[in-house]
N, C-alpha and C positions, 0 to 999 in steps of 0.2 A: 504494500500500500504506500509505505515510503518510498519506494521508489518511482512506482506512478505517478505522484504528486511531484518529487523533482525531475520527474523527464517532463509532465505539463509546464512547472513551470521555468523550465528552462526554453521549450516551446514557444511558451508566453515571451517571453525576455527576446527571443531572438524573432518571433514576428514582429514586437514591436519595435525592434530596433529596425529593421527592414522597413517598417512602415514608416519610421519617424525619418528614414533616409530618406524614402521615395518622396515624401511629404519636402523635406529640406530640400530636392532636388525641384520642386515643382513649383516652389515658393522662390527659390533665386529666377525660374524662367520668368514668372510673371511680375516680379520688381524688376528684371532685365527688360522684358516687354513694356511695364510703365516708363521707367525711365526713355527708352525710345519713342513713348506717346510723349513726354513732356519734352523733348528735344523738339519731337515735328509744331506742337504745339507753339514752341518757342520761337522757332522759324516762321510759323505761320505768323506769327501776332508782329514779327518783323517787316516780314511781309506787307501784313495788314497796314502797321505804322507807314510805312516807304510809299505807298498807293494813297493813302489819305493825306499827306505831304505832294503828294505829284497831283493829287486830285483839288487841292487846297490852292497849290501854285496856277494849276492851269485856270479854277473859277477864279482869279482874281479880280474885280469890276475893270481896273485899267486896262487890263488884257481884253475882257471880252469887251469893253467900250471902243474898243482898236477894231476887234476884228466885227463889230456890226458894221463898224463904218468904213471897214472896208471890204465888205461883203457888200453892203447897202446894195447895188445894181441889181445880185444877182439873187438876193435870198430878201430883200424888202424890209430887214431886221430895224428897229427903229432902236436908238442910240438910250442907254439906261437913264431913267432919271427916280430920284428919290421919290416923286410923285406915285410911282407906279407899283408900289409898296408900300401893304398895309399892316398895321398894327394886328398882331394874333386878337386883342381882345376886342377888339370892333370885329372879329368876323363868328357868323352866327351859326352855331352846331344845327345839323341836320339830324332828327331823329333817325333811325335805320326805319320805323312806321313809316316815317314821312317818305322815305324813298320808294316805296308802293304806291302813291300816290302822283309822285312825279311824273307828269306825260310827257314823253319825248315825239313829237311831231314831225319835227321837219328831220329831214336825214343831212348827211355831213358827208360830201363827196370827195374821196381821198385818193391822190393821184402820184405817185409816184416815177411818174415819165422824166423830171427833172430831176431824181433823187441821187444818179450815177454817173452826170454830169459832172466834170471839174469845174 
């Protein structure tokens, strides 16, 4: 009977050592795997930063004030003014109900024949 009991648990002692390895082994892949989501992650938000920097640069008003007026001939663009921008709290929310109610009547004819013109 004594001996039963220490072949069990030496049994015991060496699956769990097995388990606790296969365990150890399976816990460094997935902190291996995090840390390379928190690399891409890193690069992405670099990324991110870099584009809203070039996105920032390119809406500048001086800039785009340059190119309406020198586009003006061929795109009709009318040149920026303060006037043409309103305050967020002057403008009035639209229920999502009230949008059910909106009729749209007349149609809006979209033409693309000038779109691939230089």
């Amino acid at each position: 009977m004594r001996t039963l009991l220490f072949l069990l648990t030496a049994i015991a002692v060496i699956g769990s050592g097995f388990w606790a390895y296969r365990e150890n082994y399976a816990t460094q892949a997935q902190l291996d795997r995090v840390a390379g989501l928190q690399r891409q992650i890193g690069a992405a938000r670099e990324r991110l930063a870099v584009l809203e920097a070039e996105w920032a640069y390119l809406n500048r008003p001086d800039r785009l004030r340059d190119l309406a007026e020198l586009n003006f001939d061929r795109l009709g663009l009318m040149p920026l003014r303060a006037e043409q921008f309103s305050d967020p709290r002057e403008l009035r929310r639209v229920a999502p109900a009230m949008l059910d109610q909106i009729d749209i009547t007349d149609s809006i004819e979209v033409s693309s024949a000038g779109a691939n013109q230089p």
